[in-house]
N, C-alpha and C positions, 0 to 999 in steps of 0.2 A: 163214354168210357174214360176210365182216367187209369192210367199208364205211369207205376212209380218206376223209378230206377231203381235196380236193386244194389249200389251202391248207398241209397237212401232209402232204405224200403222202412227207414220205425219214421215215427210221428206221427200226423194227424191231420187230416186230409174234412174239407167241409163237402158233403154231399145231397143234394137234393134229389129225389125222386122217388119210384115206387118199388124199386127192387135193388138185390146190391147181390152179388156174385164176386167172389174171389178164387181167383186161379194163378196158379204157377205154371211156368212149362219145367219147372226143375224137380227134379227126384227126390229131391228130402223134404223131410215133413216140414209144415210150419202153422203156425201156430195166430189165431187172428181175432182182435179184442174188439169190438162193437158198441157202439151207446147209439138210443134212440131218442128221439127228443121231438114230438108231436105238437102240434097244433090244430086246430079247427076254425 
């Protein structure tokens, strides 16, 4: 799990693995951009 501060919540975070979930506990909406990038 990786835990942004929401003081810092833009940028760009490196991720490895096989699933990705984003969650807020906050009530307004937001908005969340994605690239995937594979190999074999």
């Amino acid at each position: 799990m990786t835990f942004v501060d929401s003081e810092a919540a833009a940028g760009t975070w490196k991720f490895a693995g096989n699933a990705l979930a984003v969650h807020t506990l906050n009530t307004e909406p937001f908005t969340v951009s994605y690239s995937v990038v594979a190999g074999q």
